[in-house]
Residue, then its C-alpha position, 0 to 999 in steps of 0.5 A: x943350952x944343949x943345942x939339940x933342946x935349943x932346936x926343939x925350942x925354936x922348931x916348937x915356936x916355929x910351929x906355934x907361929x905357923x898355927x897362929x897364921x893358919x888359924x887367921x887366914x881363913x876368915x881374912x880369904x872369906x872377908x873377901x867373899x862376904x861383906x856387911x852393910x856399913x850404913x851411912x851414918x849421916x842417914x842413920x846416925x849412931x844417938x847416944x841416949x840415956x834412959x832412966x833406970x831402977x834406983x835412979x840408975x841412967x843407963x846408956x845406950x846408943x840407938x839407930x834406926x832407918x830413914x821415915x817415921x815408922x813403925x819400924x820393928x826394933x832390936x835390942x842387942x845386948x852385949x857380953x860379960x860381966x862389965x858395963x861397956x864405955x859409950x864408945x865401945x857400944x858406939x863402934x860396935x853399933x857402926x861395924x858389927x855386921x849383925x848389928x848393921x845387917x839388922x839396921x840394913x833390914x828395917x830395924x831400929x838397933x838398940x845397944x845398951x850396956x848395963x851395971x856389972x856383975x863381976x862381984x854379985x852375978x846374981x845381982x838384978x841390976x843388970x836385968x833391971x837395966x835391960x828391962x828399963x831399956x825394952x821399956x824404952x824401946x817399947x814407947x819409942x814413936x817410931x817403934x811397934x811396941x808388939x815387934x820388939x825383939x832381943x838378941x844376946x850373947x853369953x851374958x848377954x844371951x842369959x839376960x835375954x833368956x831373963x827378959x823373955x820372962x819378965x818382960x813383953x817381947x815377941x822373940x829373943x835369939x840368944x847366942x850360947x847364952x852364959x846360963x850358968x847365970x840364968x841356973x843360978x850356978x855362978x854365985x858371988x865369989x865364983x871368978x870365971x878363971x877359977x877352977x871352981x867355975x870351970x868344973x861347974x862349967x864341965x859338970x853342971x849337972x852335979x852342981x844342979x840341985x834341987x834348990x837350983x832346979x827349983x829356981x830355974x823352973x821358975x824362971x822357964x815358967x814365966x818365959x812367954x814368948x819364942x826363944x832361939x839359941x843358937x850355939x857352937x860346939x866348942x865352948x863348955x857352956x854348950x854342956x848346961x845349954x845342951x843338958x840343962x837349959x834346952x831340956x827345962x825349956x822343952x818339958x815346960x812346953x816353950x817354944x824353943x828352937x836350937x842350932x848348933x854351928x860346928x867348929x865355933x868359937x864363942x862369939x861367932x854369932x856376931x859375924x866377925x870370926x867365920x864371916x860365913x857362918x856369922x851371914x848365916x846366923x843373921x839369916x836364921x835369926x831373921x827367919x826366925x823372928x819373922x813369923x813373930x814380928x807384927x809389923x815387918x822390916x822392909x829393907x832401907x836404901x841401898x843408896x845409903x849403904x856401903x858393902x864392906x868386907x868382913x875381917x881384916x885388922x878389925x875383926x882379927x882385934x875381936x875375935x873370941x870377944x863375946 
């Protein structure tokens, strides 16, 4: 090899290294300034519950609340993706995401479903048939306000609660950037997400956004009955549909809507882990915003059964960009 493009090799790699450091290093300095609340788990333990779904589907989620009998407002948090979960992954992401436990620290009775995939068909209704058994679940909990049930989601995720703020009773859903190449009807069966068919879609929705399509989305905007709050980085392509498509049909039929964006973040920040900073601060603008809309209010469980935990570290490193 030439010694001079052997040089350029390992100057190149050295640099990509460097970058790499550089890239994990802030959050871990601000993982020392921020913490969550690890919520004693003997105090509110992590139920893993199955709750019958449509066509005799059980779905799975796992469910905490505070000490007492309530009524206590819920949340449901719904995952990202295409795929179902395994009951340990929702388990662990009930015990340490901190904007799930912040939400159990609070007052609320946190609800982690998974759902049936939609990797083959992403227009299927098995996965919003899921969530809508779930909230239906929720609903008639004892220990739950019926009229105080809340969704927050992200990427696909996110879509099934803008879904859900037309199809079921909720009082208020916080989506983060929601995968509304799903909600529009633009992914379709045998679109993969890697393919260079999605990632023009992703980049120019509006050329891909018929009068069929657009038929199709009005008509889910028209059924959405209660306050939506998007909340939204301004890296990821999907702020393209949310900004041009999605906010705008939100806004002309007259829904309550409210959109903030989050500069420098990756998807997927919403949950707390990758800017432990701002990930505080989407907590704190979610409950501003739910607040207003929640018929009996959260009051804040002990600080006796809580443990303040640094966010970042080997953990959130793992998940980072996992939406």
């Amino acid at each position: 090899m030439n010694p001079s493009f052997a040089c350029l090799l390992l100057s190149s790699a050295l640099a990509f290294v460097l970058a790499c450091n550089a890239a994990t290093a802030e959050p871990a300095q601000q993982s020392a300034k921020v913490t969550y609340p690890h919520v004693s788990e003997a105090a509110c333990p992590a139920n893993v519950v199955s709750i019958p779904g449509g066509d005799g589907n059980q779905v799975t989620a796992v469910v905490r609340q505070p000490p007492g009998s309530g009524p206590f407002p819920a949340v449901v948090v719904l995952h990202g993706g295409l795929s179902p979960y395994p009951i340990e992954k929702l388990k662990d992401e009930s015990l340490t995401r901190p904007n799930y436990t912040r939400f159990l620290a609070a007052g609320f009775v946190t609800v982690v479903p998974t759902f049936r995939s939609r990797e083959e068909n992403p227009q299927t209704r098995d996965a919003l048939d899921d969530c809508l058994a779930v909230v239906d679940y929720v609903r008639k909990m004892p220990t739950v306000d019926p009229k105080s049930v809340a969704v927050f989601g992200g990427s696909g995720g996110g879509s099934l609660g803008l879904e859900l703020a037309g199809e079921t009773d909720l009082c208020a859903v916080v989506a983060g950037e929601p995968a509304s190449v799903l909600f529009t009807g633009l992914m379709v069966r045998g679109m993969s997400d890697r393919g260079p068919a999605f990632q023009d879609v992703m980049r120019n929705p509006k050329k891909y956004y018929t009068p069929e399509l657009q038929k199709f989305t009005r008509a889910k905007v028209a059924q959405i009955h209660c306050p939506v709050l998007i909340v939204h980085g301004d890296i990821h392509p999907l702020k393209i549909i949310n900004q041009e498509i999605v906010v705008p049909e939100l806004k002309a039929a007259g829904k309550p809507v409210e959109y903030i964006e989050y500069a420098g973040q990756p998807h997927a920040f919403w949950w707390g882990m990758i800017d432990p900073a701002v990930g505080e601060k989407v907590f704190d603008d979610a409950m501003r915003f739910l607040k207003p809309h929640l018929r009996t209010q959260p009051a804040t469980i002990d600080e006796s059964l809580i443990k303040r935990v640094p966010v970042g570290g080997d953990r959130a490193g793992k998940r980072k960009g996992k939406a």
